[in-house]
Structures are given as structure tokens and as C-alpha cells.
FISELUM-742244 format. One record per atom (N, C-alpha, C): residue number from 1; residue in one letter; chain; y, x, z. Coordinates in Angstrom, 2 decimals. Layout:
! FISELUM-742244
+------+------+-------+---------+---------+---------+
| resi | resn | chain |       v |       u |       w |
+------+------+-------+---------+---------+---------+
|  NUM |    A |     A |       Y |       X |       Z |
...
+------+------+-------+---------+---------+---------+
END
This chain:
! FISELUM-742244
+------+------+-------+---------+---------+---------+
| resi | resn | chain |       v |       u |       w |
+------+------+-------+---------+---------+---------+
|    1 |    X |     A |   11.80 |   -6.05 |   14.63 |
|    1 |    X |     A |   12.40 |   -5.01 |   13.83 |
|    1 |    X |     A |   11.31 |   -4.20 |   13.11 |
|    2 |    X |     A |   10.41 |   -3.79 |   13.75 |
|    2 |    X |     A |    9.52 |   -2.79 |   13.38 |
|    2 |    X |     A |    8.42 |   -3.72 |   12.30 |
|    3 |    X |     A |    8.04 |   -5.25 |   12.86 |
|    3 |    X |     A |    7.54 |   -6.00 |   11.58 |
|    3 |    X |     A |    8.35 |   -6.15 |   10.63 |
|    4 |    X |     A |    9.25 |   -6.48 |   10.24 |
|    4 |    X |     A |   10.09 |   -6.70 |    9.11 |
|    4 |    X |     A |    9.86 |   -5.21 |    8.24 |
|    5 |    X |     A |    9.93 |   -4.48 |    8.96 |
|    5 |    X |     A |    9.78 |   -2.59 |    8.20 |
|    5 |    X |     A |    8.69 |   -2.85 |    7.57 |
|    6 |    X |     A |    7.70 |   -3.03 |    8.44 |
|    6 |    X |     A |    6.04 |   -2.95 |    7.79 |
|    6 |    X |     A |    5.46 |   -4.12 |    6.61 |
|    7 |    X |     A |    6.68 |   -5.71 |    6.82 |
|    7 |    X |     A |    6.46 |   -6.70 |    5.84 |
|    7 |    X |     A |    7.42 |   -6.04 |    4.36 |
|    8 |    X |     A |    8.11 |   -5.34 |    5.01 |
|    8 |    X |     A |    9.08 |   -4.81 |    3.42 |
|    8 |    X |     A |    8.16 |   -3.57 |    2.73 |
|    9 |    X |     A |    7.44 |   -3.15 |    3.49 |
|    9 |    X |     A |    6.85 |   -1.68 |    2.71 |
|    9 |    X |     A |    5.29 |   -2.55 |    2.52 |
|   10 |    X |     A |    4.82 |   -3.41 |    2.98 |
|   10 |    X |     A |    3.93 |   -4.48 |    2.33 |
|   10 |    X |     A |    3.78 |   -4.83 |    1.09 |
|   11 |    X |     A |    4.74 |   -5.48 |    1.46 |
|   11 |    X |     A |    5.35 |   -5.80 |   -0.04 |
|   11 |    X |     A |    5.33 |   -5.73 |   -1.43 |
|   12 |    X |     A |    5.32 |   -4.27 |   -1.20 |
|   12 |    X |     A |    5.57 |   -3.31 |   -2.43 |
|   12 |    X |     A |    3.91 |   -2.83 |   -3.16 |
|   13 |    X |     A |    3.16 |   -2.74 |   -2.01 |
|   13 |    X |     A |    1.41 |   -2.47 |   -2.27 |
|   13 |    X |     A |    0.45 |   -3.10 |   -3.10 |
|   14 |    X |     A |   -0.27 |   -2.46 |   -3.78 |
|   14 |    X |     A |   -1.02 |   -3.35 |   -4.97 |
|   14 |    X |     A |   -1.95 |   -3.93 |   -3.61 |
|   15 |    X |     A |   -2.61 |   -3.86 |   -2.25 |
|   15 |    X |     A |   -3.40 |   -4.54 |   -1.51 |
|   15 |    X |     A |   -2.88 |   -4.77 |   -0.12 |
|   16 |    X |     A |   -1.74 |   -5.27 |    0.06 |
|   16 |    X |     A |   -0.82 |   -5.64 |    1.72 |
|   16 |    X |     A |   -2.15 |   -6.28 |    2.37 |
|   17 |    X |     A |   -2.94 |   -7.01 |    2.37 |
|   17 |    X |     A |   -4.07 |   -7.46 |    3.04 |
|   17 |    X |     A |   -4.38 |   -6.29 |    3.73 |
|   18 |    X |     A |   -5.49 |   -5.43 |    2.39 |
|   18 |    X |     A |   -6.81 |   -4.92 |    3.04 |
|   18 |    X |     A |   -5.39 |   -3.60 |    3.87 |
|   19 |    X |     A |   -4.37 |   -3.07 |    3.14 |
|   19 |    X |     A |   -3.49 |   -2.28 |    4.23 |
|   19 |    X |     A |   -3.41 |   -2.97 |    5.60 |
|   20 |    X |     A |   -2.95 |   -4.26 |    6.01 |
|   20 |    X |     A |   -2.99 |   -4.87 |    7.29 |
|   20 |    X |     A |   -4.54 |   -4.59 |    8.28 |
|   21 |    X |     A |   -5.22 |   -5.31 |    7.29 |
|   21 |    X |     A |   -6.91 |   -4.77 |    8.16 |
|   21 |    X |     A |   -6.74 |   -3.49 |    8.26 |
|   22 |    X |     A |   -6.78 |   -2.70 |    7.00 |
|   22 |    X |     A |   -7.58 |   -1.15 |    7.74 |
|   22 |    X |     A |   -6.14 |   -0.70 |    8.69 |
|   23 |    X |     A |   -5.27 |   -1.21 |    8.98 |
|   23 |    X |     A |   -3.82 |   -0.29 |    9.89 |
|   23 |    X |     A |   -4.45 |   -1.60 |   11.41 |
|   24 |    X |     A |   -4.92 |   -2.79 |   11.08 |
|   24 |    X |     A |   -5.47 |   -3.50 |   12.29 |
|   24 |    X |     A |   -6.69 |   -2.34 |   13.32 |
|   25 |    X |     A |   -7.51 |   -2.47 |   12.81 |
|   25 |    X |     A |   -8.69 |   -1.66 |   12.56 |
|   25 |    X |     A |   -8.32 |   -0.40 |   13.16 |
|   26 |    X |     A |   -7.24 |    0.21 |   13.01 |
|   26 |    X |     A |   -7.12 |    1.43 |   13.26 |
|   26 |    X |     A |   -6.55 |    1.60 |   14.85 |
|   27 |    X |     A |   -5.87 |    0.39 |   14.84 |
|   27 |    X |     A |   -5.03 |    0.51 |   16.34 |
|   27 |    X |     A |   -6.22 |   -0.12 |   17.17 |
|   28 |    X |     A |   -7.06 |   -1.27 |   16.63 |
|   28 |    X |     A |   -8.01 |   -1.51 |   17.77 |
|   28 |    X |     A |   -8.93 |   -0.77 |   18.03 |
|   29 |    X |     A |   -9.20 |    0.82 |   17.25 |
|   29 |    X |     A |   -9.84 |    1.58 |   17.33 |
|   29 |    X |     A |   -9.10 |    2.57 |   18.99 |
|   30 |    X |     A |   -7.97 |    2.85 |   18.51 |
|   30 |    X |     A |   -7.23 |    3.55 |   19.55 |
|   30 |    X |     A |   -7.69 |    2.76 |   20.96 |
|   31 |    X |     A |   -7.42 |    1.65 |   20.92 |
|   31 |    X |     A |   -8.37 |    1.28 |   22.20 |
|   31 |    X |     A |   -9.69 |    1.27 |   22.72 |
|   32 |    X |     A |  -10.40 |    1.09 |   21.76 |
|   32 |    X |     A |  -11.64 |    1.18 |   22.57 |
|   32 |    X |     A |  -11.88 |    2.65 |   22.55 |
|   33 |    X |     A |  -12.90 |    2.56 |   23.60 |
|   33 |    X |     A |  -13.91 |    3.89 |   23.86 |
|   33 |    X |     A |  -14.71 |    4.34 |   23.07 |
|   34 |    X |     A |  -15.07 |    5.26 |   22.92 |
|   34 |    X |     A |  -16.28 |    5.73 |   22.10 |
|   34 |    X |     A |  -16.80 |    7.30 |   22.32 |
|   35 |    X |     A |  -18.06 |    7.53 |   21.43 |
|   35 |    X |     A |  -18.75 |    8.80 |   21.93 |
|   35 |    X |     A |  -18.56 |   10.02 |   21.46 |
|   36 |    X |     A |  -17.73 |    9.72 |   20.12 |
|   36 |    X |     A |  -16.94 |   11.17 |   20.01 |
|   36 |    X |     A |  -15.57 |   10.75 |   19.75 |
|   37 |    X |     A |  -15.15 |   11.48 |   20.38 |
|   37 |    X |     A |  -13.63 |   11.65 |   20.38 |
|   37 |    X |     A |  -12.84 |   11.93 |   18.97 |
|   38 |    X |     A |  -11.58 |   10.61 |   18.96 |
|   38 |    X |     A |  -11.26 |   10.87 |   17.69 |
|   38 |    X |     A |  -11.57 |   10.84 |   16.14 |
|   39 |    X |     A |  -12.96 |   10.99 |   15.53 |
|   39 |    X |     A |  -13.80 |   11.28 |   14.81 |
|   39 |    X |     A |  -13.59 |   10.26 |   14.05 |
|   40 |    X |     A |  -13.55 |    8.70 |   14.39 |
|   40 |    X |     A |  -13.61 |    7.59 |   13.48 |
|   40 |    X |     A |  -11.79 |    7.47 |   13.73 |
|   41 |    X |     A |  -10.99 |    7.84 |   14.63 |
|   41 |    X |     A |   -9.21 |    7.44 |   14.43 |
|   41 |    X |     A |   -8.95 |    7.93 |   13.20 |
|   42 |    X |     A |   -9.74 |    9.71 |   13.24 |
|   42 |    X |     A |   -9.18 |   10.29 |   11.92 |
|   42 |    X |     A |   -9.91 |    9.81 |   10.88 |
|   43 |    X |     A |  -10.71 |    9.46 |   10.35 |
|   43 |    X |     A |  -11.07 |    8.92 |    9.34 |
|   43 |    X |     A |  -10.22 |    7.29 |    9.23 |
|   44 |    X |     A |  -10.31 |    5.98 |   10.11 |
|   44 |    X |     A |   -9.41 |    5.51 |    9.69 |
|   44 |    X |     A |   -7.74 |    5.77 |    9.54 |
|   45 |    X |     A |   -7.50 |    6.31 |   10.60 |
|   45 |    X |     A |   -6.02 |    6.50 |   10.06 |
|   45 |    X |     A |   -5.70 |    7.37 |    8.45 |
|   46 |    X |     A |   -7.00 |    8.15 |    8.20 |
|   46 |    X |     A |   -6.70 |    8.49 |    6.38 |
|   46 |    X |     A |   -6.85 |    7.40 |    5.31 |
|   47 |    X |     A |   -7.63 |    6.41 |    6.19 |
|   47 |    X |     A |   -8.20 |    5.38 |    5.38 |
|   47 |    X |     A |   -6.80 |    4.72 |    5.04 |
|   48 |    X |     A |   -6.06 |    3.95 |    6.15 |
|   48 |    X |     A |   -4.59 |    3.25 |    6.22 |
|   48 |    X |     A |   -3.83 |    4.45 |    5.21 |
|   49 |    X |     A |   -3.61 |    5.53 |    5.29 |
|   49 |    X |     A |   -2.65 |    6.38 |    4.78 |
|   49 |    X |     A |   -3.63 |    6.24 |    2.86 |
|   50 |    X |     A |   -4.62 |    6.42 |    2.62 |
|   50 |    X |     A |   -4.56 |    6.23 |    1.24 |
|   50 |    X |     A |   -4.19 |    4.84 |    0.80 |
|   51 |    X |     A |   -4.95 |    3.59 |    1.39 |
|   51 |    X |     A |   -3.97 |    2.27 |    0.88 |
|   51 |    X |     A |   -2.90 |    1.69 |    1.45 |
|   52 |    X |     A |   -2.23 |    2.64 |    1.88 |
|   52 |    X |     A |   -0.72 |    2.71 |    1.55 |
|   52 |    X |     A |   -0.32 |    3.38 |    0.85 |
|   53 |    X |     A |   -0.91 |    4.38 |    0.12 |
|   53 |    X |     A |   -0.48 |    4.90 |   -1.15 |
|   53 |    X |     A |   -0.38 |    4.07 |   -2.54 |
|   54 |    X |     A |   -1.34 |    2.95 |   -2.35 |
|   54 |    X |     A |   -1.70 |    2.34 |   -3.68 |
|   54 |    X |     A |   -0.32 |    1.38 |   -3.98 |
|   55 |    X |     A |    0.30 |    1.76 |   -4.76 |
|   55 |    X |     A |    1.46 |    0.93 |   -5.26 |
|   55 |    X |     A |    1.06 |    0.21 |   -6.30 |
|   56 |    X |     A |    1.99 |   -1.12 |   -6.32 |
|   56 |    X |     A |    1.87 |   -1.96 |   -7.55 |
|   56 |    X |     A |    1.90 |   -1.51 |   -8.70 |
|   57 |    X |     A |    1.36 |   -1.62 |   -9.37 |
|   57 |    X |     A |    1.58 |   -1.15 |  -10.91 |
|   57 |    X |     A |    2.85 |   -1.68 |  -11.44 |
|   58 |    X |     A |    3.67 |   -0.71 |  -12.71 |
|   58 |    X |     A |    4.62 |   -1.54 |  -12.86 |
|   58 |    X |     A |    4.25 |   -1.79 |  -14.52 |
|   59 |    X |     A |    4.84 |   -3.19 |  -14.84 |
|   59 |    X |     A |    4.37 |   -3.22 |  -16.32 |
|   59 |    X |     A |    5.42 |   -2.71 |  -17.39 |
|   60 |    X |     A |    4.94 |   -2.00 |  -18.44 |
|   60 |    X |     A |    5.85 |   -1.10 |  -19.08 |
|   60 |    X |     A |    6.53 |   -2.44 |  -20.04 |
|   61 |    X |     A |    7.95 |   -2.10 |  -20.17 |
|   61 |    X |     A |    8.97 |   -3.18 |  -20.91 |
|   61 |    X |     A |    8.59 |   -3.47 |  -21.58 |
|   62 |    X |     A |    8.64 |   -4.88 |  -22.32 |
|   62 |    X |     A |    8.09 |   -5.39 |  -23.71 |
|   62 |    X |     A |    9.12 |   -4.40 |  -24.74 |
|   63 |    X |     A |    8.65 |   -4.39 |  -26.31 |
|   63 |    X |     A |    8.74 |   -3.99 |  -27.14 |
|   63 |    X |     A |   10.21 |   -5.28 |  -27.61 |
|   64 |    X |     A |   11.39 |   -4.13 |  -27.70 |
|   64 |    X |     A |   12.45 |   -4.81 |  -28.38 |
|   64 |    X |     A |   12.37 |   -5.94 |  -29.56 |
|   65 |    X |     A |   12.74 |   -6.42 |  -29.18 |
|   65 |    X |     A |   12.97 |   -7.72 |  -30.09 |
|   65 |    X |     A |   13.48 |   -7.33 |  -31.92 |
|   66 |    X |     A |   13.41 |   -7.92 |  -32.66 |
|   66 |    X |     A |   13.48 |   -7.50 |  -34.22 |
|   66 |    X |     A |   15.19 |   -7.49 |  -34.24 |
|   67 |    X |     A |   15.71 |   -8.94 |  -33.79 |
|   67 |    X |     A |   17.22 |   -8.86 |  -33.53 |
|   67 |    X |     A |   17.83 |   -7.58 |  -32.73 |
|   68 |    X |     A |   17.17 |   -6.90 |  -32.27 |
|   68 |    X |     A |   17.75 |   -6.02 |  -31.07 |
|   68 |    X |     A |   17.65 |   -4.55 |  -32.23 |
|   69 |    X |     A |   17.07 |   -4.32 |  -33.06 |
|   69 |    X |     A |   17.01 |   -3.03 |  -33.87 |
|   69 |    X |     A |   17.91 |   -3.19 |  -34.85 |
|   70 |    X |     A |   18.37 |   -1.91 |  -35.14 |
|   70 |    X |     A |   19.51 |   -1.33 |  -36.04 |
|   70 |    X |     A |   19.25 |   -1.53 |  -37.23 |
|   71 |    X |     A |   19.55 |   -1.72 |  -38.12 |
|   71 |    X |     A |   19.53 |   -2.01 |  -39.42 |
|   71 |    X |     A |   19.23 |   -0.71 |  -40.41 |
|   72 |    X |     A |   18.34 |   -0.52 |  -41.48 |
|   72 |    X |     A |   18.84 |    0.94 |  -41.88 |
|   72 |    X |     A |   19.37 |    0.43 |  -43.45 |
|   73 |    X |     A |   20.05 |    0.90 |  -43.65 |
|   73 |    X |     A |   20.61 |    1.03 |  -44.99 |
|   73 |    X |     A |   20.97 |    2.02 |  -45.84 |
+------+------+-------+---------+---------+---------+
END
């Protein structure tokens, strides 16, 4: 359930990869140990939260067709 959420909001990202690594990255961080506390979770978990911001670009509509414009008279 909870993959299908994360493959649909994937999806949508101009980089679903490098989002998978740095959100990988972030949870295998939560496990290991280290010498300051927290210090690198919060920096990656901002890291995951900006490329998941990066959305696909969308491409702006082509330019109407000559048949498709009004006539002036």
C-alpha cells in the first residue's frame, strides 16, 4: 500500500531515481550510529524534501492550428 503511494508520487518527479536514493540514504541513515546526533538526518531528510519538490516540467500547448482560427472579415 504504502509503495504504490510512493511509486504514484514518483511518478510525477522530474528525478524518481536520485528521490529513491536520497529517501534510501536517509532511512539507512536512521539506522546507523553516529557522532553527532541527528546533524546529517536533518540535512538529508531536507535533501529528500527538496527533490521531491522538483516536478516535471509541463510543456506549454502547441500554437493552434491555422484551421482552428476565426476568420476576420
Amino acid at each position: 500500500m504504502i509503495g504504490g503511494l510512493v511509486s504514484r508520487f514518483a511518478a510525477g518527479l522530474r528525478f524518481p531515481t536520485l528521490y529513491g536514493l536520497v529517501g534510501g540514504l536517509f532511512l539507512l541513515d536512521l539506522v546507523v550510529p553516529d557522532l553527532v546526533p541527528f546533524a546529517d538526518e536533518i540535512l538529508l531528510a531536507l535533501g529528500t524534501v527538496l527533490v521531491g519538490s522538483l516536478r516535471k516540467r509541463h510543456r506549454d500547448a502547441p500554437p493552434p492550428a491555422a484551421a482552428d482560427l476565426p476568420e476576420h472579415k
